[in-house]
Biopython code that builds the backbone (N, CA, C, O; Angstrom):
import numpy as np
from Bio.PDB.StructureBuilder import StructureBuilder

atoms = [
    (1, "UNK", "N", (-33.678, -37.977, -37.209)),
    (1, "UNK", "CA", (-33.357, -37.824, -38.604)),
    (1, "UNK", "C", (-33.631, -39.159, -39.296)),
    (1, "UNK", "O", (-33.312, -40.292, -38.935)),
    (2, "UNK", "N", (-34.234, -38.790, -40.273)),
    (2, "UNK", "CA", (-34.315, -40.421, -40.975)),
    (2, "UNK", "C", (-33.257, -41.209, -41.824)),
    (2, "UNK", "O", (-32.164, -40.764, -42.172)),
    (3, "UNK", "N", (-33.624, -42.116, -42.025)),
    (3, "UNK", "CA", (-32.469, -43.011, -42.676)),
    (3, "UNK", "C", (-32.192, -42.504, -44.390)),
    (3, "UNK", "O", (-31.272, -42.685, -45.187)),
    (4, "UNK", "N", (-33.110, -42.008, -44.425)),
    (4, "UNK", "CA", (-33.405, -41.932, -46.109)),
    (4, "UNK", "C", (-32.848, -40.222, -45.941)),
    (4, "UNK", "O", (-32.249, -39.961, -46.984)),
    (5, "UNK", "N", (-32.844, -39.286, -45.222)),
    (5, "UNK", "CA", (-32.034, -38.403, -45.583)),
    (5, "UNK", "C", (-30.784, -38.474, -45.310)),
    (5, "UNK", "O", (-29.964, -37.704, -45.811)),
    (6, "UNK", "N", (-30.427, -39.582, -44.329)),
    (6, "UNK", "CA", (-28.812, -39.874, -44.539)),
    (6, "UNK", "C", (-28.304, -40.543, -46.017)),
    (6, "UNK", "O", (-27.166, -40.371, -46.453)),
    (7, "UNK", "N", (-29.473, -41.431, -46.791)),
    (7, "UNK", "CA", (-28.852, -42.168, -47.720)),
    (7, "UNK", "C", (-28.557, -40.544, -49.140)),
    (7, "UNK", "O", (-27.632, -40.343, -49.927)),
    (8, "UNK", "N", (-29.730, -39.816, -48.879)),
    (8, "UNK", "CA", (-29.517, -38.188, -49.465)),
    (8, "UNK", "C", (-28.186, -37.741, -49.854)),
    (8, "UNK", "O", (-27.612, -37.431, -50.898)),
    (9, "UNK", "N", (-27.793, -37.866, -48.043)),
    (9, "UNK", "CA", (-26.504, -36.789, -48.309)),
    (9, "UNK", "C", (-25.752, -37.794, -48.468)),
    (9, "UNK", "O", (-26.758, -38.473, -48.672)),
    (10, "UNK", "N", (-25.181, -38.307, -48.537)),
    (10, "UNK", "CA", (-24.435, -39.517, -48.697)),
    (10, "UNK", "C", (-24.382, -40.127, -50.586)),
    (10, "UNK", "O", (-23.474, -40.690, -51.198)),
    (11, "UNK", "N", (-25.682, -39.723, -51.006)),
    (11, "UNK", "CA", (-25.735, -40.547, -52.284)),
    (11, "UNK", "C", (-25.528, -41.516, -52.087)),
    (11, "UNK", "O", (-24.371, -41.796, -52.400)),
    (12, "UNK", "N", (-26.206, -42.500, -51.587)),
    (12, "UNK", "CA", (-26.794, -44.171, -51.562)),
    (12, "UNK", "C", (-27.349, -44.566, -52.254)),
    (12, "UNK", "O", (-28.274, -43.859, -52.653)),
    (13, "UNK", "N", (-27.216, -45.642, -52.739)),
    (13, "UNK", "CA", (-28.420, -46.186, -52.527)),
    (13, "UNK", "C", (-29.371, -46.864, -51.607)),
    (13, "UNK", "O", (-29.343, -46.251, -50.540)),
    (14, "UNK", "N", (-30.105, -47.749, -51.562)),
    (14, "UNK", "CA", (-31.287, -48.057, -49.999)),
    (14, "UNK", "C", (-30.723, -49.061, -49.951)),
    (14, "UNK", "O", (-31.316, -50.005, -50.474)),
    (15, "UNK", "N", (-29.437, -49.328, -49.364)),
    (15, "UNK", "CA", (-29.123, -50.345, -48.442)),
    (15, "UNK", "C", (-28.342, -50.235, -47.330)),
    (15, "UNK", "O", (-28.423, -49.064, -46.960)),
    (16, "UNK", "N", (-27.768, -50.736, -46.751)),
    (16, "UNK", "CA", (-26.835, -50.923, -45.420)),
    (16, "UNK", "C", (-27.767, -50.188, -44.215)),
    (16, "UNK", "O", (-27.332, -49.636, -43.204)),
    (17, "UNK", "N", (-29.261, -50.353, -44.647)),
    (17, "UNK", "CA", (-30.305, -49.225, -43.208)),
    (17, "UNK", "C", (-29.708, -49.354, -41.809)),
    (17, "UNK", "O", (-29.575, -48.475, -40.958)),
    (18, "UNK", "N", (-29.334, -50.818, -41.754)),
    (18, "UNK", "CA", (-29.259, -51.172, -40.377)),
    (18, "UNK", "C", (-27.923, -50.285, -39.435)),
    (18, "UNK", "O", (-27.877, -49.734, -38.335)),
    (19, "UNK", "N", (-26.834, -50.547, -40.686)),
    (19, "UNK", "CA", (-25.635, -49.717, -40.472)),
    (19, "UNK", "C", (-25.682, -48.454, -40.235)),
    (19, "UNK", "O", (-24.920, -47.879, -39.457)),
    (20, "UNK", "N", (-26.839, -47.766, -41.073)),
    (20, "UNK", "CA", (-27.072, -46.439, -41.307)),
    (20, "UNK", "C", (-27.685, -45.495, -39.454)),
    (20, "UNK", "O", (-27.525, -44.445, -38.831)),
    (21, "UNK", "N", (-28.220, -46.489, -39.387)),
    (21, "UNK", "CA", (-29.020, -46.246, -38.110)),
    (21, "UNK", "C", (-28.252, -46.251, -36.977)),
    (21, "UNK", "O", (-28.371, -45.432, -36.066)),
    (22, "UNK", "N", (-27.108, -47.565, -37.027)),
    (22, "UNK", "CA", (-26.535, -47.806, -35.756)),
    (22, "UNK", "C", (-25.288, -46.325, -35.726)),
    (22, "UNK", "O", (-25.089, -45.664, -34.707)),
    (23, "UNK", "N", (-24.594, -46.067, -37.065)),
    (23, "UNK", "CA", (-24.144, -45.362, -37.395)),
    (23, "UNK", "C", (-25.132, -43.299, -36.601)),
    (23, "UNK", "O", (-24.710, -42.272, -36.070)),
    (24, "UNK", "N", (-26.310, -43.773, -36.994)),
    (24, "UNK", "CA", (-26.791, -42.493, -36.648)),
    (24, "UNK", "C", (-27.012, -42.429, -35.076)),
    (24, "UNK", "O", (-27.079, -41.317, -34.552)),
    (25, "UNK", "N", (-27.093, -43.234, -34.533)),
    (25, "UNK", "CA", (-27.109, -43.154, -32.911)),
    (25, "UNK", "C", (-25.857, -42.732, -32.479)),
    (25, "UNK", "O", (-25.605, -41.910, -31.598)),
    (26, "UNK", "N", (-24.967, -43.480, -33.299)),
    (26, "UNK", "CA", (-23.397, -42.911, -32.407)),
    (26, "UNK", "C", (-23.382, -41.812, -32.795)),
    (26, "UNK", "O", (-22.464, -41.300, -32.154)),
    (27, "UNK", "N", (-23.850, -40.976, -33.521)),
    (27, "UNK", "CA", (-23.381, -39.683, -34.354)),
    (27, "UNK", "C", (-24.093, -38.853, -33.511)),
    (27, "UNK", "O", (-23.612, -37.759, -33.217)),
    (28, "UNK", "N", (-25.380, -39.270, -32.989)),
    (28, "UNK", "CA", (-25.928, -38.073, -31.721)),
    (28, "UNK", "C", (-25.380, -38.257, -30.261)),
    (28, "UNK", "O", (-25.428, -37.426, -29.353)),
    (29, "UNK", "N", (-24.764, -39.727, -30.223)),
    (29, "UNK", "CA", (-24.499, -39.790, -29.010)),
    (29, "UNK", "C", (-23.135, -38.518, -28.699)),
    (29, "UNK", "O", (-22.934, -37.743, -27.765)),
    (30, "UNK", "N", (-22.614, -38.718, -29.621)),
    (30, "UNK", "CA", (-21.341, -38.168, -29.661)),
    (30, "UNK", "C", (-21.533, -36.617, -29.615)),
    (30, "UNK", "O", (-20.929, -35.825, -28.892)),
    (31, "UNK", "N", (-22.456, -36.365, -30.497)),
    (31, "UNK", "CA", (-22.705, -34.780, -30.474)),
    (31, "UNK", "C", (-23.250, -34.069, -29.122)),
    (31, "UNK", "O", (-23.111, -32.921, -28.702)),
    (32, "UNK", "N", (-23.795, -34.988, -28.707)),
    (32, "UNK", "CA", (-24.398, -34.803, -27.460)),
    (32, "UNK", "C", (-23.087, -35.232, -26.391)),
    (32, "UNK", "O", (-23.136, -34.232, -25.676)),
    (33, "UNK", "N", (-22.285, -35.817, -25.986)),
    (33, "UNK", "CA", (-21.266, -35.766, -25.645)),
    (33, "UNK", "C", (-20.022, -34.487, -25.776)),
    (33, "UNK", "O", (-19.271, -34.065, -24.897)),
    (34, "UNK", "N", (-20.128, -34.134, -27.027)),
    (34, "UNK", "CA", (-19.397, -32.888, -27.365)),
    (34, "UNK", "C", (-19.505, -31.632, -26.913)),
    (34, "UNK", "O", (-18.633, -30.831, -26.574)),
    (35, "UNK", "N", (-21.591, -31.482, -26.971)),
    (35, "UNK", "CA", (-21.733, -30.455, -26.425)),
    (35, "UNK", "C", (-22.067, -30.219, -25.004)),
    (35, "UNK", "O", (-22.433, -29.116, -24.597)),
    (36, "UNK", "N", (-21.929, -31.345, -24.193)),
    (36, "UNK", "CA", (-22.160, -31.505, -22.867)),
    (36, "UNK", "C", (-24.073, -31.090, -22.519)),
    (36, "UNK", "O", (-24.505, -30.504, -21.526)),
    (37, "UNK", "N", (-24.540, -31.405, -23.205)),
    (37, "UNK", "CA", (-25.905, -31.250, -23.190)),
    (37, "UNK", "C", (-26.721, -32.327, -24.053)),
    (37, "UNK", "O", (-26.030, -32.830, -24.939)),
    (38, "UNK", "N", (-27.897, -32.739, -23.993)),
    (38, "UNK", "CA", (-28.574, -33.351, -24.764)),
    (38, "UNK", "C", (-28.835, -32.921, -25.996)),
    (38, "UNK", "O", (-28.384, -31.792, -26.193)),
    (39, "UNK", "N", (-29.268, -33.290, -26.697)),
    (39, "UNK", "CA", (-29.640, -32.679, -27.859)),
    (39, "UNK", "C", (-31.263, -32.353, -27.851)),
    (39, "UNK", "O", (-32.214, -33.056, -27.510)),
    (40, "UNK", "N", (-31.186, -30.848, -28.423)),
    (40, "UNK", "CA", (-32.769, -30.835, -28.866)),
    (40, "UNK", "C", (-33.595, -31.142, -29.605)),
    (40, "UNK", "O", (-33.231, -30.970, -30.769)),
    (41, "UNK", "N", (-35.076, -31.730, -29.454)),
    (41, "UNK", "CA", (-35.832, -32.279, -30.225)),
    (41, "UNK", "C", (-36.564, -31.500, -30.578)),
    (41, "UNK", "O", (-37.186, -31.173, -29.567)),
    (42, "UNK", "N", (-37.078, -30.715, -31.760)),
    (42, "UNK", "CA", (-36.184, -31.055, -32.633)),
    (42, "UNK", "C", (-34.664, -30.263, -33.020)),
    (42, "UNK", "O", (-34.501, -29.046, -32.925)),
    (43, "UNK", "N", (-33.684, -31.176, -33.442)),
    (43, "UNK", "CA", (-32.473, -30.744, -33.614)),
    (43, "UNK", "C", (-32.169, -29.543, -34.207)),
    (43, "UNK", "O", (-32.692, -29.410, -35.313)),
    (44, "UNK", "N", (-31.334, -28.408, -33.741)),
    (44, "UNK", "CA", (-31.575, -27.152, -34.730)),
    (44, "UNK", "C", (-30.662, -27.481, -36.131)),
    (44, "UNK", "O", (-29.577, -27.935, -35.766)),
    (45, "UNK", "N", (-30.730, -27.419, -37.287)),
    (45, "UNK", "CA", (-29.806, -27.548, -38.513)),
    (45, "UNK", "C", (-28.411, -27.452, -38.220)),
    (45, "UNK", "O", (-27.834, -28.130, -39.070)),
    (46, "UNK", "N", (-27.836, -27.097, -37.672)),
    (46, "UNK", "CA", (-25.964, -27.108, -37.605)),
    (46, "UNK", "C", (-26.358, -28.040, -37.464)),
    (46, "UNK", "O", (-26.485, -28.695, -38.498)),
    (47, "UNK", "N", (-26.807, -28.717, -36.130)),
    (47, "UNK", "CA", (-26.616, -30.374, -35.349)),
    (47, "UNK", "C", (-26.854, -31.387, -36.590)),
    (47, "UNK", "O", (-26.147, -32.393, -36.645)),
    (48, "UNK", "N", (-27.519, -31.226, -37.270)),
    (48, "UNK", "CA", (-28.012, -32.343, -38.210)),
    (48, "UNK", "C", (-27.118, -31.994, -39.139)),
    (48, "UNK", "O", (-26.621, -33.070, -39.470)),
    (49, "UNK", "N", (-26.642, -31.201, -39.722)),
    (49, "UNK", "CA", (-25.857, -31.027, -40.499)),
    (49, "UNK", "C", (-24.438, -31.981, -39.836)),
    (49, "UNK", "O", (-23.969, -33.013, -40.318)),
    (50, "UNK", "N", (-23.995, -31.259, -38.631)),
    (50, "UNK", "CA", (-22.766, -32.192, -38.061)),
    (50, "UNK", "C", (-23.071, -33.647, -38.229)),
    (50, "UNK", "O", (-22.267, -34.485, -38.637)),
    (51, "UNK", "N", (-24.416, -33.885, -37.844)),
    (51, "UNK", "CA", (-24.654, -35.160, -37.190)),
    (51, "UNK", "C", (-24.330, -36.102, -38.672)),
    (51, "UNK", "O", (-23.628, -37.110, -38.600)),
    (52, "UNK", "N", (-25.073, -35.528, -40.311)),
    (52, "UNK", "CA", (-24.805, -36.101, -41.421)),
    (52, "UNK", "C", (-23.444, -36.271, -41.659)),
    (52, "UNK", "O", (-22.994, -37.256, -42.244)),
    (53, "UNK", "N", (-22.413, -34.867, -41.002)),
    (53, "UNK", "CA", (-21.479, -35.176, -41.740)),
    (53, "UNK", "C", (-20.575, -36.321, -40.942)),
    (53, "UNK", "O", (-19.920, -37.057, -41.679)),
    (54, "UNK", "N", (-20.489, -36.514, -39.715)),
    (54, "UNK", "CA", (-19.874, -37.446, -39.189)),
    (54, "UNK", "C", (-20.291, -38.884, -39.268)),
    (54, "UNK", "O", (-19.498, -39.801, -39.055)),
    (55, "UNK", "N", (-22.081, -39.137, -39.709)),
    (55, "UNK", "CA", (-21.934, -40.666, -40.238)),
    (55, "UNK", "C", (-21.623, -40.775, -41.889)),
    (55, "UNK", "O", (-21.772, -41.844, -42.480)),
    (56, "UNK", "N", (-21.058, -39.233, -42.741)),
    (56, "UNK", "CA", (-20.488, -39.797, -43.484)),
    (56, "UNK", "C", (-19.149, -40.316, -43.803)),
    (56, "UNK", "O", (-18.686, -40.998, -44.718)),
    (57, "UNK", "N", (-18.469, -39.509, -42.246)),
    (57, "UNK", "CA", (-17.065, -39.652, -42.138)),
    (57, "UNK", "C", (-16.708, -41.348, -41.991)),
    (57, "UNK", "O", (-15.858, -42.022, -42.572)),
    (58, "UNK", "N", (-17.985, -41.814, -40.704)),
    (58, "UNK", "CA", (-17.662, -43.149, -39.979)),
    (58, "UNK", "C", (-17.830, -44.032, -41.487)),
    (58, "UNK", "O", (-17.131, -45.042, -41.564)),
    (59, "UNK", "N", (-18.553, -43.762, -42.459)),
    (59, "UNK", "CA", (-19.252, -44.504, -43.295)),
    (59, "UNK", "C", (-18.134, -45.424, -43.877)),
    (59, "UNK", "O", (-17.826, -46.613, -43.965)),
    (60, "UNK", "N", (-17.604, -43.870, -44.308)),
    (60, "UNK", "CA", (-16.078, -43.997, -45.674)),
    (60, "UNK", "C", (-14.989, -44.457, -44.766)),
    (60, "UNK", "O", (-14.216, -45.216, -45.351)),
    (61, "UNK", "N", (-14.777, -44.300, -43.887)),
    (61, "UNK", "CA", (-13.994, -44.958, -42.818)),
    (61, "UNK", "C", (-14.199, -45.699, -41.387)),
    (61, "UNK", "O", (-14.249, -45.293, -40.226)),
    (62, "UNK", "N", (-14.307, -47.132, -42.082)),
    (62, "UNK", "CA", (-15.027, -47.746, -41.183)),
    (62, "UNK", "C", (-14.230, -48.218, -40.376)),
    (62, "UNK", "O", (-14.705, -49.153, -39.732)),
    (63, "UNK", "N", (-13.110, -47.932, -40.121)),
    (63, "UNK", "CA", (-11.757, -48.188, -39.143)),
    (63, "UNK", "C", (-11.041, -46.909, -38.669)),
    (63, "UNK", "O", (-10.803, -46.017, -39.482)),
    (64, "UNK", "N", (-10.754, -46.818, -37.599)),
    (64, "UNK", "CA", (-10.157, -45.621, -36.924)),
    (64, "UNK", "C", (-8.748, -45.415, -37.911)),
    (64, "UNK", "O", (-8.671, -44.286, -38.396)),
    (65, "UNK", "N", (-7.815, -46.203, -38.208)),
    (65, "UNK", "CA", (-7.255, -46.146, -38.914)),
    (65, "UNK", "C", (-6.851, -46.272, -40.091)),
    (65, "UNK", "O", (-7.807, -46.730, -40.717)),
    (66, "UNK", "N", (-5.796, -46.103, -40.919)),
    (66, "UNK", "CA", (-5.815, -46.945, -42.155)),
    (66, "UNK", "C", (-4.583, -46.301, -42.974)),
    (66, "UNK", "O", (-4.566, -45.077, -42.841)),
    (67, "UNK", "N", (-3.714, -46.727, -43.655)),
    (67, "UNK", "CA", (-2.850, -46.957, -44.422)),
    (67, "UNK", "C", (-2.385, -45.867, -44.838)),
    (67, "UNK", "O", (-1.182, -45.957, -45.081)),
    (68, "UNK", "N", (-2.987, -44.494, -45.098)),
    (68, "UNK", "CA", (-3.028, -43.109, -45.089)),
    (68, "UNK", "C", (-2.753, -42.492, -43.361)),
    (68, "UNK", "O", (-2.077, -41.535, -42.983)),
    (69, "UNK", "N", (-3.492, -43.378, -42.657)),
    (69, "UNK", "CA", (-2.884, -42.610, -41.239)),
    (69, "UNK", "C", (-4.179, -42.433, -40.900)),
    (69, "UNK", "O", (-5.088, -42.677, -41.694)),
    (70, "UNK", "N", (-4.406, -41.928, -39.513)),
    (70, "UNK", "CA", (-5.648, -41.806, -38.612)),
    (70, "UNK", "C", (-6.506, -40.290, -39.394)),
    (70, "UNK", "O", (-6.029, -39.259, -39.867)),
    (71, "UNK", "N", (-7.699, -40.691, -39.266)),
    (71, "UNK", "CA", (-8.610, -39.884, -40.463)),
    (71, "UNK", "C", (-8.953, -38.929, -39.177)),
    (71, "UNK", "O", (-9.063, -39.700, -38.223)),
    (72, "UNK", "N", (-9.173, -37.562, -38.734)),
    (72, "UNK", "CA", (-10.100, -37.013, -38.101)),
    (72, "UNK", "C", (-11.642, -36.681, -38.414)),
    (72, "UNK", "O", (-12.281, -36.837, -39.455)),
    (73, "UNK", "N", (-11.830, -36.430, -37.797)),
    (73, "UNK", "CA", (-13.505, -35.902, -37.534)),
    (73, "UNK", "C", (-13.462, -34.680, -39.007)),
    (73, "UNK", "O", (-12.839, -33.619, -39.035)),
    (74, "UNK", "N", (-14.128, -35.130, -39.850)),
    (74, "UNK", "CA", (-14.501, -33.606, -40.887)),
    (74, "UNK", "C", (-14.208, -32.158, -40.578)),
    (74, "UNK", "O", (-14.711, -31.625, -39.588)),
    (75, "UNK", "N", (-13.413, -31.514, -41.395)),
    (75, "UNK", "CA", (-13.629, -30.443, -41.329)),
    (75, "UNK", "C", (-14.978, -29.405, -40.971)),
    (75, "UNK", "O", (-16.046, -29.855, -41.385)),
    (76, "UNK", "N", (-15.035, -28.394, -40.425)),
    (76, "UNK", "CA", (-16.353, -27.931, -39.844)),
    (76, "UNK", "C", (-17.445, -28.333, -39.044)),
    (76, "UNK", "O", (-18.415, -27.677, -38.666)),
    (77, "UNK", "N", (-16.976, -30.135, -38.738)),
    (77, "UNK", "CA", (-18.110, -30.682, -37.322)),
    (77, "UNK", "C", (-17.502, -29.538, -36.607)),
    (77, "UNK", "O", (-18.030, -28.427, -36.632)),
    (78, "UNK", "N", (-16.475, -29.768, -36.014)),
    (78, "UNK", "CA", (-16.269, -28.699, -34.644)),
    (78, "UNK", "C", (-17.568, -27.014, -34.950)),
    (78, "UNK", "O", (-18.493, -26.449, -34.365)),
    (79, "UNK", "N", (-16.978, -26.923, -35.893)),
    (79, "UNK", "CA", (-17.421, -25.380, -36.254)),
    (79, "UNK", "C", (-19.078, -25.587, -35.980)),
    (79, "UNK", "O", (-19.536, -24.485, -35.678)),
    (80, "UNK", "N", (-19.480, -25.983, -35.981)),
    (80, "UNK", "CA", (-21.059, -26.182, -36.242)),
    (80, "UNK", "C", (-21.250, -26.484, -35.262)),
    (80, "UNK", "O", (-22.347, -25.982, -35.017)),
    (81, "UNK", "N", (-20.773, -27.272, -34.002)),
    (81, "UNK", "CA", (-21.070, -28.179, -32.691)),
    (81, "UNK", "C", (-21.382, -26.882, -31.862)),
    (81, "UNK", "O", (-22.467, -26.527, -31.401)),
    (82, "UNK", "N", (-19.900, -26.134, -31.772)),
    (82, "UNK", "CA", (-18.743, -24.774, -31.376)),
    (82, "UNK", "C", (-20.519, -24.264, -30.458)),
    (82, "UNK", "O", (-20.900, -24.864, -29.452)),
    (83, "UNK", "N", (-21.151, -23.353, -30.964)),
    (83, "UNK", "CA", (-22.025, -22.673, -30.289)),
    (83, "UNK", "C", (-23.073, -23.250, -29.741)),
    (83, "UNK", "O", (-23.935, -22.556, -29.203)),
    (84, "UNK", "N", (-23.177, -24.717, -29.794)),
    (84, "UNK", "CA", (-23.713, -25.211, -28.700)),
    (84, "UNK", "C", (-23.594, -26.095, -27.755)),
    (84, "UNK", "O", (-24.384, -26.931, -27.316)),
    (85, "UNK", "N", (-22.064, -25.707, -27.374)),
    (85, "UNK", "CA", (-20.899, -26.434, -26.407)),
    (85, "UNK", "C", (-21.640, -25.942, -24.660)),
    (85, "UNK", "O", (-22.204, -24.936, -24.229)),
    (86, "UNK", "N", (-21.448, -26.582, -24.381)),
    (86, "UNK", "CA", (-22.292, -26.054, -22.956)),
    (86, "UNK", "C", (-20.663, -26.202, -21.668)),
    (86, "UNK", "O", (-20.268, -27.196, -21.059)),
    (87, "UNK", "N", (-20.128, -24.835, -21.683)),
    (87, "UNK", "CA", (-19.075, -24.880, -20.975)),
    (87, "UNK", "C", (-19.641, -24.994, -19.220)),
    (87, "UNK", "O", (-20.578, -24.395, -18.694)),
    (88, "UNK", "N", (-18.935, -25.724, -18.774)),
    (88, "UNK", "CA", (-18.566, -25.735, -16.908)),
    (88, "UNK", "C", (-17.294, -25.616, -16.767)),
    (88, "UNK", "O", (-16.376, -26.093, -17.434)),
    (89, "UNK", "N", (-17.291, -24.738, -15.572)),
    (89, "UNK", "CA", (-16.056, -24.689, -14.864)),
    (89, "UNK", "C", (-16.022, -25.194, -13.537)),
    (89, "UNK", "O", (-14.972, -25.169, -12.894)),
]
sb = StructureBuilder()
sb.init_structure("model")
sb.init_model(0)
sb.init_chain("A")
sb.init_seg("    ")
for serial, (resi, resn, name, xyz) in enumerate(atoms, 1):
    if name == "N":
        sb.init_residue(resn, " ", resi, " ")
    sb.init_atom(name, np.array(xyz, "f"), 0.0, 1.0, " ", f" {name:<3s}", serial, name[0])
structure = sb.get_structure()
């Protein structure tokens, strides 16, 4: 995903790229962690959709915590991840 459709959804302007990027690696690492599978290249739309909305979560909250109390993960990442969870038993 590129940097410039994260600055999109986000409404940026063209700066913090570097952040944006390091930000977008953790956001697949994680998704890919979630769903116990790699991710596919190319990503199907839920994933990128999750993947935008969680570096906009990390963006606006750049600390696990904060003064309001511990922020979770966006509403509807789960929902979107959900069907391509790769269960083991």
């Amino acid at each position: 995903m590129a940097v410039s459709n994260i600055w999109d959804h986000l409404n940026l302007p063209d700066q913090d790229e570097a952040l944006l990027e390091d930000l977008a690696a953790a956001a697949w690492a994680y998704v890919g962690n979630v769903t116990g599978a790699p991710v596919p290249d190319p990503a199907p739309p839920a994933l990128e959709q999750a993947v935008r909305m969680l570096i906009g979560h990390w963006y606006e909250n750049r600390e696990g915590t904060s003064a309001d109390g511990v922020r979770p993960v966006p509403f509807g990442f789960d929902e979107l991840v959900q069907s391509y969870r790769r269960w083991v038993v």
